[in-house]
C-alpha positions as CSV (number, residue, x, y, z in Angstrom):
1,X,109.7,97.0,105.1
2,X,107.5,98.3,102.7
3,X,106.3,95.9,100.1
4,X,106.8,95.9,96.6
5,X,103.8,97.4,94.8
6,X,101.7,95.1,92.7
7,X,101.7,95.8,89.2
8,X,98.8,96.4,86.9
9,X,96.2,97.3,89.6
10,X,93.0,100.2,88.6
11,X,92.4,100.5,92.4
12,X,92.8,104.4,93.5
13,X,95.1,104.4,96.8
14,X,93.7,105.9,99.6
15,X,97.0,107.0,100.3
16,X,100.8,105.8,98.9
17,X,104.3,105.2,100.1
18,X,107.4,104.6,98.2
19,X,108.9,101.5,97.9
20,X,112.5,100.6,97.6
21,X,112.7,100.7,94.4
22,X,110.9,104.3,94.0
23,X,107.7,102.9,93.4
24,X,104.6,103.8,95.4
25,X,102.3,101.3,97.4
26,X,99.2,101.6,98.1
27,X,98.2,101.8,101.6
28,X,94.6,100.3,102.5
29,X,94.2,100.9,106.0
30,X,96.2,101.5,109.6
31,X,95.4,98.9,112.0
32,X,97.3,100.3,114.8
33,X,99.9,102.7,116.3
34,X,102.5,102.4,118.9
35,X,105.7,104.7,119.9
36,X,109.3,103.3,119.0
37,X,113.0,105.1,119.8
38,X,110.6,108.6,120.4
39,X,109.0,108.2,116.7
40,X,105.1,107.2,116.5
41,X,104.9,104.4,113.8
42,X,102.2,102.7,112.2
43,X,100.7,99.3,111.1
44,X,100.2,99.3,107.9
45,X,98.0,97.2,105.7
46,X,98.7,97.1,101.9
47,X,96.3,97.4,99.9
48,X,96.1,94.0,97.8
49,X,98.4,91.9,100.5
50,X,97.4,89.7,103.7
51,X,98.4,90.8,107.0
52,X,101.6,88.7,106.7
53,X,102.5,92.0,105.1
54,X,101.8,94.4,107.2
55,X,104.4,96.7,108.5
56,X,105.0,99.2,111.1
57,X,105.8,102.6,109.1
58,X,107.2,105.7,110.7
59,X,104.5,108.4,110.5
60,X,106.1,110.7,108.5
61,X,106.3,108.1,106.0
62,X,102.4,107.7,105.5
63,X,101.8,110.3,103.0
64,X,97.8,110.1,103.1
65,X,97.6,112.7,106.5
66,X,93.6,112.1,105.9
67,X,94.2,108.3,106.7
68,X,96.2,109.3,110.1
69,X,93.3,111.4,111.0
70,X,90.7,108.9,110.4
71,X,92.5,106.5,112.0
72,X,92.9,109.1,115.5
73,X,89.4,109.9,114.8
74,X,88.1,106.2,115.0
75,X,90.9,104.9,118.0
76,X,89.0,107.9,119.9
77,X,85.5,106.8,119.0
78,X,86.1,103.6,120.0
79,X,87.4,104.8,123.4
80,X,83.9,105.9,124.5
């Protein structure tokens, strides 16, 4: 579950997902994928929250495509 944004905050998102209530969060970094029901989700940290808040999103919900390729791009680096 996506977390409710925090208000008042300068910091430019790297990349932003709507919250329940039609507000966008901003997403800091993914920390980690994995394949659920034949969807690939995931782990999302929020930018301005502690990994008690981090949540596995579906990937068409991560609107930033640049931070799923940096994130594909890194998991392959480190595989070397």
């Amino acid at each position: 579950r996506t977390p409710a944004p925090i208000p008042d905050t300068d910091e430019e998102p790297d990349g932003e997902e709507q919250a329940e209530d039609g507000q966008e969060c901003a997403v800091e970094l993914l920390l980690d994928t994995r394949e659920e029901g034949g969807a690939v989700q995931y782990l999302v940290r929020w930018s301005g929250y502690t990994e008690a808040h981090d949540t596995w999103e579906d990937e068409g919900a991560i609107i930033s495509k640049e931070l799923i390729t940096e994130f594909e791009r890194a998991k392959r680096f480190e595989a070397l």
